[in-house]
C-alpha positions as YAML, in Angstrom:
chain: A
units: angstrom
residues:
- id: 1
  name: UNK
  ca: [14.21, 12.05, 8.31]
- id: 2
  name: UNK
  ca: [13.46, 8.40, 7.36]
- id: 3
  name: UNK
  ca: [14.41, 7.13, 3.82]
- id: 4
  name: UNK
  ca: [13.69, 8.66, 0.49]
- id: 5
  name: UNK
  ca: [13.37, 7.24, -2.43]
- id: 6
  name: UNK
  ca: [12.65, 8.56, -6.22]
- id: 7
  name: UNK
  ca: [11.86, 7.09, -9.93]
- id: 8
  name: UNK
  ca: [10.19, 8.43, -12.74]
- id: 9
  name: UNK
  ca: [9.00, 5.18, -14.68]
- id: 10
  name: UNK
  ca: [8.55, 6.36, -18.38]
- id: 11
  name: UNK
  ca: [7.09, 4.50, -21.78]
- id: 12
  name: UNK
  ca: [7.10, 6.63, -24.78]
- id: 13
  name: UNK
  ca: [3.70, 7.86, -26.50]
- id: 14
  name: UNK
  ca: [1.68, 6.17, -23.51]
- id: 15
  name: UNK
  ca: [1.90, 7.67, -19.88]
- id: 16
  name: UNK
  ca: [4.56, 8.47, -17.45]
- id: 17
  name: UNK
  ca: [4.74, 7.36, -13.81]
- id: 18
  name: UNK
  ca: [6.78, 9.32, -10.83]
- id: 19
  name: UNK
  ca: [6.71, 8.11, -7.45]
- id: 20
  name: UNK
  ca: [8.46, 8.89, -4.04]
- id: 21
  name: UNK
  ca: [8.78, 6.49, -1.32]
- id: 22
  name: UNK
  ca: [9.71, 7.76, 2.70]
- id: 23
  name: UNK
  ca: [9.43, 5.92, 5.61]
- id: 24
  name: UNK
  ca: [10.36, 6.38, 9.08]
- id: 25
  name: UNK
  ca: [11.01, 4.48, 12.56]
- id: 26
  name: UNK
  ca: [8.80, 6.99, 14.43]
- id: 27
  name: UNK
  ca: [9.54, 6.32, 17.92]
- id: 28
  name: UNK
  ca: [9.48, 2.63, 17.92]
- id: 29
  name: UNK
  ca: [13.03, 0.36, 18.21]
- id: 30
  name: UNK
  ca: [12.87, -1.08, 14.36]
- id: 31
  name: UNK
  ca: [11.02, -0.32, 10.98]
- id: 32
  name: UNK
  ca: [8.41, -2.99, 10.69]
- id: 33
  name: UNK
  ca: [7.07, -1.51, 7.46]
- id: 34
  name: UNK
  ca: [8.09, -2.66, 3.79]
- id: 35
  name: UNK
  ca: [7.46, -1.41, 0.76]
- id: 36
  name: UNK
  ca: [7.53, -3.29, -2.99]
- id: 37
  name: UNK
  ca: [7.99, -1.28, -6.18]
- id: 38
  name: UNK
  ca: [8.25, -3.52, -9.23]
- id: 39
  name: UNK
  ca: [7.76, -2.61, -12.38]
- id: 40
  name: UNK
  ca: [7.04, -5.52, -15.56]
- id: 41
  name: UNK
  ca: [6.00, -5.28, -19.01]
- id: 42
  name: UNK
  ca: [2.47, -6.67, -19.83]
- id: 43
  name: UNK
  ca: [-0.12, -6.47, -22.86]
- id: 44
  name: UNK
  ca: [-2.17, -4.43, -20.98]
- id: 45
  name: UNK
  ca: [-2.45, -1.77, -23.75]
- id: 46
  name: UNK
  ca: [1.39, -1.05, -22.22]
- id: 47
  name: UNK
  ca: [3.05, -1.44, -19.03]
- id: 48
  name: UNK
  ca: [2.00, -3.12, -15.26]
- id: 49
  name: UNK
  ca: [3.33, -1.44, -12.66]
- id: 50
  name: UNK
  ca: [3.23, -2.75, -9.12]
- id: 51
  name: UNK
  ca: [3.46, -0.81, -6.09]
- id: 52
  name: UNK
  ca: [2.87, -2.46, -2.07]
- id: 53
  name: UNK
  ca: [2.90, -1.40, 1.37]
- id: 54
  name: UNK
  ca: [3.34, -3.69, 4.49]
- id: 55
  name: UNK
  ca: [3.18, -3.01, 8.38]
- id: 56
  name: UNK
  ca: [4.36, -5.76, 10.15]
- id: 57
  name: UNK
  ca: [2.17, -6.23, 13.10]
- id: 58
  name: UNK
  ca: [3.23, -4.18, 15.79]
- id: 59
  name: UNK
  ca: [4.74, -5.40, 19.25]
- id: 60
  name: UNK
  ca: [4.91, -9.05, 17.38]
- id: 61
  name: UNK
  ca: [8.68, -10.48, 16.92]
- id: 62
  name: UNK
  ca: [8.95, -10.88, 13.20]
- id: 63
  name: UNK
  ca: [6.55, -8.14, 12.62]
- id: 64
  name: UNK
  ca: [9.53, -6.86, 10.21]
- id: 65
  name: UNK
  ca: [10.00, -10.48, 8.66]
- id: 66
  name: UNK
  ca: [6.58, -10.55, 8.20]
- id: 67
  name: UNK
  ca: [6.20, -7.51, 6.12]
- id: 68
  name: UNK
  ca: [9.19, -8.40, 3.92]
- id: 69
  name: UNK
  ca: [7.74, -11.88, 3.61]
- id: 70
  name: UNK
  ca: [4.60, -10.79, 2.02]
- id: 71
  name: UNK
  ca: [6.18, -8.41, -0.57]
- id: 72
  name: UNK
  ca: [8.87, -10.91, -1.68]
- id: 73
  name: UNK
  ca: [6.37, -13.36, -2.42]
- id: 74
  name: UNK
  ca: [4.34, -10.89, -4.40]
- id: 75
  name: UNK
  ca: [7.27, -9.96, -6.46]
- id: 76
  name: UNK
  ca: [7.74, -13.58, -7.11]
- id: 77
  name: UNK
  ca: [4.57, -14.43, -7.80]
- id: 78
  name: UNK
  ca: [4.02, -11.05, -10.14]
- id: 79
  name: UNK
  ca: [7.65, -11.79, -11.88]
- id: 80
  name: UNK
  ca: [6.29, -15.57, -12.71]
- id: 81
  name: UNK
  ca: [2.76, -14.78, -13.58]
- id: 82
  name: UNK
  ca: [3.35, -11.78, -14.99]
- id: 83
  name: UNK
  ca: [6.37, -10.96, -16.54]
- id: 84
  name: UNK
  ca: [7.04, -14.08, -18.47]
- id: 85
  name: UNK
  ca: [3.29, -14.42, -19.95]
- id: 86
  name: UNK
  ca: [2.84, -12.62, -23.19]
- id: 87
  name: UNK
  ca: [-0.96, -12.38, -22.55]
- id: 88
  name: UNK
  ca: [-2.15, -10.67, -18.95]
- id: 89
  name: UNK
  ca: [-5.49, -9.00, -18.57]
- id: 90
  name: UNK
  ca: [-7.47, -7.96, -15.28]
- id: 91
  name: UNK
  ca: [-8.42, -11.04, -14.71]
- id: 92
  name: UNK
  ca: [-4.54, -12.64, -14.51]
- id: 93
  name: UNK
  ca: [-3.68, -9.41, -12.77]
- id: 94
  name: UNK
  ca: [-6.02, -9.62, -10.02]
- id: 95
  name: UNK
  ca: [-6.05, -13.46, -9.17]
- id: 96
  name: UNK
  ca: [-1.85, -13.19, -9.45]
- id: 97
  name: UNK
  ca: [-2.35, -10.74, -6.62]
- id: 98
  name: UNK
  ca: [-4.68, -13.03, -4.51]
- id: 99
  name: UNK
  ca: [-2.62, -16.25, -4.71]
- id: 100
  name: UNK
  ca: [0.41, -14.52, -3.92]
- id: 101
  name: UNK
  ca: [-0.99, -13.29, -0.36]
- id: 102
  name: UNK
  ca: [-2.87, -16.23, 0.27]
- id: 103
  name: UNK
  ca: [0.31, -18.08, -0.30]
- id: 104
  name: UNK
  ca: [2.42, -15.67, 1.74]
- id: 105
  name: UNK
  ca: [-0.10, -15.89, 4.33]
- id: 106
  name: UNK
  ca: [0.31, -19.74, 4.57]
- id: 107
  name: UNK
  ca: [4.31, -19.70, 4.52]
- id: 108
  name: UNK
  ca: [4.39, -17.09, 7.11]
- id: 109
  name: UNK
  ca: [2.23, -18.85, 9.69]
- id: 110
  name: UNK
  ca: [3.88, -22.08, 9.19]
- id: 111
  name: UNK
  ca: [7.05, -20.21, 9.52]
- id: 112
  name: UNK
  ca: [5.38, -19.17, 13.01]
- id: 113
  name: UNK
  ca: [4.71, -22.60, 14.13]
- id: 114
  name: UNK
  ca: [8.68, -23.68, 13.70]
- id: 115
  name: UNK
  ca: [9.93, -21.08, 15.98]
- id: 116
  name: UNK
  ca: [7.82, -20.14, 19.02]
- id: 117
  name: UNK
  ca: [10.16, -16.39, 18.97]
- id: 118
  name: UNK
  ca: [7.72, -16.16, 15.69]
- id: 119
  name: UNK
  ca: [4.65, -17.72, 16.96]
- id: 120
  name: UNK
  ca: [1.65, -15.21, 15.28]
- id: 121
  name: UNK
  ca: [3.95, -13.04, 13.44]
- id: 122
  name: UNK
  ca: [1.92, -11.07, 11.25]
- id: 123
  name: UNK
  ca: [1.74, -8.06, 8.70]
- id: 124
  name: UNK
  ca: [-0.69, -6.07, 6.39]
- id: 125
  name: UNK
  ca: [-0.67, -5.43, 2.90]
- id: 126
  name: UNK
  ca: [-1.80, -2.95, 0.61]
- id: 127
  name: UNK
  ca: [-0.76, -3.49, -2.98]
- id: 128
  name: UNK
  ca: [-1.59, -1.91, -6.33]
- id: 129
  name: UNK
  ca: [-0.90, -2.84, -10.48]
- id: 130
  name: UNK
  ca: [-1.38, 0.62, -12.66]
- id: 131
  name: UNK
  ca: [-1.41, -0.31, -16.25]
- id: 132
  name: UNK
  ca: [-2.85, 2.22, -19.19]
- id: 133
  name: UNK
  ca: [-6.45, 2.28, -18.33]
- id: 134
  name: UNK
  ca: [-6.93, 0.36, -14.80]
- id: 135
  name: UNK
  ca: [-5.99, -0.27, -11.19]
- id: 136
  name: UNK
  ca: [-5.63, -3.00, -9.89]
- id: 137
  name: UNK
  ca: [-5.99, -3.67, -5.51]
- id: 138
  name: UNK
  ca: [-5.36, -6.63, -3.08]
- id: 139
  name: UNK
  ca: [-5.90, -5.32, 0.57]
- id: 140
  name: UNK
  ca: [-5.39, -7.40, 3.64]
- id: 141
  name: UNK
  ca: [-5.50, -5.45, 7.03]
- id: 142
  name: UNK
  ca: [-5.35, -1.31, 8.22]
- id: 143
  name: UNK
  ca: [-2.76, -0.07, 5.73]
- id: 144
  name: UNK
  ca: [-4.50, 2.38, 3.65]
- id: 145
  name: UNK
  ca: [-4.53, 3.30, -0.44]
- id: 146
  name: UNK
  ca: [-6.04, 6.85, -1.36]
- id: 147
  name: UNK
  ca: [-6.79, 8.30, -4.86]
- id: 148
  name: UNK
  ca: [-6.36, 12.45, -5.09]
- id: 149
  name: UNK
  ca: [-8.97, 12.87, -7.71]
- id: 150
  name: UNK
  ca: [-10.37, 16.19, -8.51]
- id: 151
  name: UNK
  ca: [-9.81, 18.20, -5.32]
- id: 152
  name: UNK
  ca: [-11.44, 15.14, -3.67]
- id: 153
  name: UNK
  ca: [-9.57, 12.71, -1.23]
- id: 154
  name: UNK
  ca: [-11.14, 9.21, -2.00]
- id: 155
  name: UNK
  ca: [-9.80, 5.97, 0.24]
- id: 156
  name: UNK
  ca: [-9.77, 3.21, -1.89]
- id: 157
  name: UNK
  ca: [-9.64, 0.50, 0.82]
- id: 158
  name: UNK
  ca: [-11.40, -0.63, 3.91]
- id: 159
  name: UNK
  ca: [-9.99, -1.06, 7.24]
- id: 160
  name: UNK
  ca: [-10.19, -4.84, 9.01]
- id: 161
  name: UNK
  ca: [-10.19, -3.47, 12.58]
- id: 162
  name: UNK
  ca: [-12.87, -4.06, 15.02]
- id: 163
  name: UNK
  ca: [-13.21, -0.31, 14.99]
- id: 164
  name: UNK
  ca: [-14.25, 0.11, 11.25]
- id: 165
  name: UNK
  ca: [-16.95, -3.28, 11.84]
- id: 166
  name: UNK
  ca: [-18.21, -0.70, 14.85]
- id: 167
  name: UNK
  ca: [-18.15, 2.26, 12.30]
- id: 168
  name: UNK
  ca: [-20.41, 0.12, 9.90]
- id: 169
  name: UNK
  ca: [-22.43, -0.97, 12.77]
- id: 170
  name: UNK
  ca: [-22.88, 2.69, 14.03]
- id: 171
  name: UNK
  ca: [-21.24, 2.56, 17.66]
- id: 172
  name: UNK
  ca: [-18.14, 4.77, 16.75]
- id: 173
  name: UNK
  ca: [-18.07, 7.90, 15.28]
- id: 174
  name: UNK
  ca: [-15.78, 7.90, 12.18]
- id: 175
  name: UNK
  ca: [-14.44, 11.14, 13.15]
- id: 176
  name: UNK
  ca: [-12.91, 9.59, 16.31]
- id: 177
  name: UNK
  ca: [-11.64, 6.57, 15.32]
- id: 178
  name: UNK
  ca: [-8.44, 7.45, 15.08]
- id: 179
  name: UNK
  ca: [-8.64, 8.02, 19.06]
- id: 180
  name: UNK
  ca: [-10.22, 4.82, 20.20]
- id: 181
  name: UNK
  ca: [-8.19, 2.18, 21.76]
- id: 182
  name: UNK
  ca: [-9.17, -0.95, 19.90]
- id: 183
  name: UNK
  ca: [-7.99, 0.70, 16.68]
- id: 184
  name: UNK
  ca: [-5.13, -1.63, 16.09]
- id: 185
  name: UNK
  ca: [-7.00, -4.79, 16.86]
- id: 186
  name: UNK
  ca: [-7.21, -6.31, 13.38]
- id: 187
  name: UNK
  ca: [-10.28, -8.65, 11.88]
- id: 188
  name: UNK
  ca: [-7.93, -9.75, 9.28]
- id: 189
  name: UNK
  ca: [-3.88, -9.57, 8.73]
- id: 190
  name: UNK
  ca: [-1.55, -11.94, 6.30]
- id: 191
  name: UNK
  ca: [0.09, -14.64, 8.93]
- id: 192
  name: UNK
  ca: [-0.93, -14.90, 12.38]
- id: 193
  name: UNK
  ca: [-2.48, -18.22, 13.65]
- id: 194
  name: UNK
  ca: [-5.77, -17.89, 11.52]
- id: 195
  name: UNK
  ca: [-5.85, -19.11, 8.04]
- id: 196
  name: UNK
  ca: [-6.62, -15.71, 5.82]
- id: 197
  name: UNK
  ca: [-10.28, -16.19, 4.40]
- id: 198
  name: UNK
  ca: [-9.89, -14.42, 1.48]
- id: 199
  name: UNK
  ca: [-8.18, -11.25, 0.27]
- id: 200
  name: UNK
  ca: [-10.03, -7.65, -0.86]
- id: 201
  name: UNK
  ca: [-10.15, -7.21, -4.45]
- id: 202
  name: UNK
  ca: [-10.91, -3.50, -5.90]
- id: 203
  name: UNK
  ca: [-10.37, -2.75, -10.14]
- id: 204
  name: UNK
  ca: [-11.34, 0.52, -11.04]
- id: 205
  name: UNK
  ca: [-11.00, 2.66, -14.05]
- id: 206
  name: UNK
  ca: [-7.79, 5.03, -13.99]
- id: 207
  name: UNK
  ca: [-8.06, 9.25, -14.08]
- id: 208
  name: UNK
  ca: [-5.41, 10.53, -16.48]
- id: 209
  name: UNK
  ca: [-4.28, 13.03, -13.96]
- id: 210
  name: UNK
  ca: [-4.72, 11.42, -10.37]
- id: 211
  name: UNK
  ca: [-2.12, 10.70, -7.41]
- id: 212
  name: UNK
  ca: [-2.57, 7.81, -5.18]
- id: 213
  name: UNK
  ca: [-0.58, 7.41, -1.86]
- id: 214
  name: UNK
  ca: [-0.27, 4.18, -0.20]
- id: 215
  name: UNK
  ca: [0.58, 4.61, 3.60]
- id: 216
  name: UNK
  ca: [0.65, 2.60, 6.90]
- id: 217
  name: UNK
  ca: [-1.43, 3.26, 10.08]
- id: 218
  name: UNK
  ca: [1.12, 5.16, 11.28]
- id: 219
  name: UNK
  ca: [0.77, 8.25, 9.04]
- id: 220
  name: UNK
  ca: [-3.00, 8.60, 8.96]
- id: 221
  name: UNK
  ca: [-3.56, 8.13, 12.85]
- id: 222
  name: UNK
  ca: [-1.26, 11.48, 13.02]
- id: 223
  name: UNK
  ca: [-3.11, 13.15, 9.73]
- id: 224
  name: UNK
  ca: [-6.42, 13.81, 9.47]
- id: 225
  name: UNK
  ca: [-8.10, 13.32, 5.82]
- id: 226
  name: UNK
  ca: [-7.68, 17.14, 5.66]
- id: 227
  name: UNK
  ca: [-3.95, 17.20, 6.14]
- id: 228
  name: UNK
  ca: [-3.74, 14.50, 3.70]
- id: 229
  name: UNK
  ca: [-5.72, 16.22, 1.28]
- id: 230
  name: UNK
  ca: [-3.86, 19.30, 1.65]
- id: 231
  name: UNK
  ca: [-0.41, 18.26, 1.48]
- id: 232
  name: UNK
  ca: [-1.61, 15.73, -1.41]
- id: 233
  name: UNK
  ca: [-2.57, 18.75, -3.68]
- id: 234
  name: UNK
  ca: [0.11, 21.66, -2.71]
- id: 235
  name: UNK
  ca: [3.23, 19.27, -3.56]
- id: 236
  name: UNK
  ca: [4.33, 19.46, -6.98]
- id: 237
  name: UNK
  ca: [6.63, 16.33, -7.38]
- id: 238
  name: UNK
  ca: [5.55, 12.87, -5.45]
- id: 239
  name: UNK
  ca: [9.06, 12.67, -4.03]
- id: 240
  name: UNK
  ca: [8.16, 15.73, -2.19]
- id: 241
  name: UNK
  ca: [4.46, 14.75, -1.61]
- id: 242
  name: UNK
  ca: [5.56, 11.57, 0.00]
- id: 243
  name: UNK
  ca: [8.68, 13.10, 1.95]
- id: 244
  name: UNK
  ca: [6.70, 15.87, 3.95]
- id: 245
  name: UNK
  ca: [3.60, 13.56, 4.67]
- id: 246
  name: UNK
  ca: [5.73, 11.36, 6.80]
- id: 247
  name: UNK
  ca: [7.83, 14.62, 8.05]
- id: 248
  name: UNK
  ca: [4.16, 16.14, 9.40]
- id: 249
  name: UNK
  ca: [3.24, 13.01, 10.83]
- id: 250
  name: UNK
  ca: [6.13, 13.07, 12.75]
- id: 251
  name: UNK
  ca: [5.91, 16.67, 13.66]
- id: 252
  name: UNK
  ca: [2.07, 15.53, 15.27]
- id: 253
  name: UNK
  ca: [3.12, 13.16, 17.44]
- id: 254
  name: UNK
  ca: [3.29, 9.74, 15.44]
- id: 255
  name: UNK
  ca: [5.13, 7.29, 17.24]
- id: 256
  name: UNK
  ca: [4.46, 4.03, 15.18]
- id: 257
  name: UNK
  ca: [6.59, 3.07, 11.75]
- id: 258
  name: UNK
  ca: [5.34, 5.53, 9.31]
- id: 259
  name: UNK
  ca: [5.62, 5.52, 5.70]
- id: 260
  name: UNK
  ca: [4.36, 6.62, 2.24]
- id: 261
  name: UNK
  ca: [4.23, 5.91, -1.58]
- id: 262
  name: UNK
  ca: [2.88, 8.84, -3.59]
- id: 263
  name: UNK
  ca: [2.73, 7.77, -7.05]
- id: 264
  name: UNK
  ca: [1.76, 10.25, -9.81]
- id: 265
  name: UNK
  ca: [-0.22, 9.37, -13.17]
- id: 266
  name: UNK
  ca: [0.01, 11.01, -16.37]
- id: 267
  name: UNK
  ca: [-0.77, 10.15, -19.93]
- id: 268
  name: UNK
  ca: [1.26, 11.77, -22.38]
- id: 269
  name: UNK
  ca: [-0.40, 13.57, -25.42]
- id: 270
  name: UNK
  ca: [2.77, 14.97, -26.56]
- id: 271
  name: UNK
  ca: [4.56, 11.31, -27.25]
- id: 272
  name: UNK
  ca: [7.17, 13.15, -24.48]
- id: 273
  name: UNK
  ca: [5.85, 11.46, -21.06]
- id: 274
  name: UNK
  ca: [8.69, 12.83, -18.83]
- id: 275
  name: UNK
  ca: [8.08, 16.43, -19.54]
- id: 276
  name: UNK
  ca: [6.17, 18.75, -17.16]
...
């Protein structure tokens, strides 16, 4: 198996937070995916915590340095705007977000135009702030966030592939996307030789008992929404959750970099947030 990683984040009398992290080579020569767990104290009635996922663009030299690119600069830029402000709301949250992939997005492509071995190096992101009541997303690209929320599978984000603008437009069956062979062809992506018009922004209120999983293409072209539903709900512990989603994929056939953040949230009515 890929790496496995585990946390349980915990502030007393307010809510806990566990998470478990896996990724996995698949069958490709290097791990172009990153992921970004940073945790900061803000006013938001408690604690920000920010979780990201990043698939370099595949077959691209500096896919990987891409990816890493983009979730260093958010940590920055959520460290700076973030951490050392005594007063953060939504608002601060969500433009700190979108000016730290616009900026990534800039220093990556000029990065691209100094050394031709980089020339269009590109990645995705998918990034999320939990506080007490909201969360916070900034999307760019095909890597996915989902929200387990009463028995229901809910994606949070929208693909930019030519295949989801055909979806909208009614030429592809949603069903068989996942087969079609423009799926990878992005509309959108962090880097590359286009200037990134803007950056998806999604606030929404938080359930008290929800998990989210935040995954690259390369586990949901193996898993349908079904296995992802299923596996969401039978696994106790997110560790687990996030360890045997990328170990299925894998056992279907995924060749591309595959990983997963399953991050569980719970508030705690006992004043005891890490207890079961």
């Amino acid at each position: 198996m890929g790496e496995i990683k585990k946390n349980r984040i915990l502030k007393p009398d307010t809510f806990s937070i566990d998470y478990g992290v896996c990724t996995h080579i698949g069958q490709r020569d290097q791990n172009q995916d990153a992921v970004l767990i940073e945790s900061v104290p803000v006013s938001l009635n408690g604690n920000g915590y920010l979780f990201a996922v990043a698939d370099g663009m595949g077959g691209h030299t500096g896919g990987g340095l891409a990816s890493r690119m983009v979730c260093d600069c958010l940590n920055d830029n959520y460290r700076k705007k973030i951490l050392e402000k005594p007063e953060t709301g939504l608002t601060d949250i969500s433009r700190c977000l979108t000016e730290a992939i616009m900026r990534a997005d800039r220093y990556i492509r000029l990065q691209g135009l100094k050394d031709d071995k980089l020339a269009d190096m590109g990645t995705t992101i998918s990034c999320l702030v939990l506080s007490d009541t909201h969360l916070i997303i900034a999307h760019v690209g095909d890597s996915r966030i989902y929200c387990l929320r009463k028995g229901r599978l809910i994606r949070l984000t929208v693909d930019h592939t030519f295949v989801q603008d055909m979806i909208f437009e009614g030429e592809v069956d949603p069903a068989k996307a996942h087969l079609h062979p423009l799926r990878h062809m992005l509309t959108r992506a962090v880097g590359t030789g286009e200037p990134l018009p803007w950056v998806d922004l999604y606030i929404d209120s938080l359930d008290p008992a929800g998990r989210l999983l935040l995954c690259t293409d390369g586990l949901y072209n193996a898993l349908s929404d079904q296995h992802l539903l299923g596996r969401l709900s039978r696994e106790v512990t997110a560790t687990d959750a996030a360890a045997k989603l990328v170990k299925q994929a894998l056992q279907k056939g995924a060749r591309d970099n595959t990983t997963a953040i399953v991050v569980d949230f719970k508030h705690s009515a006992t004043g005891q947030p890490g207890e079961r």
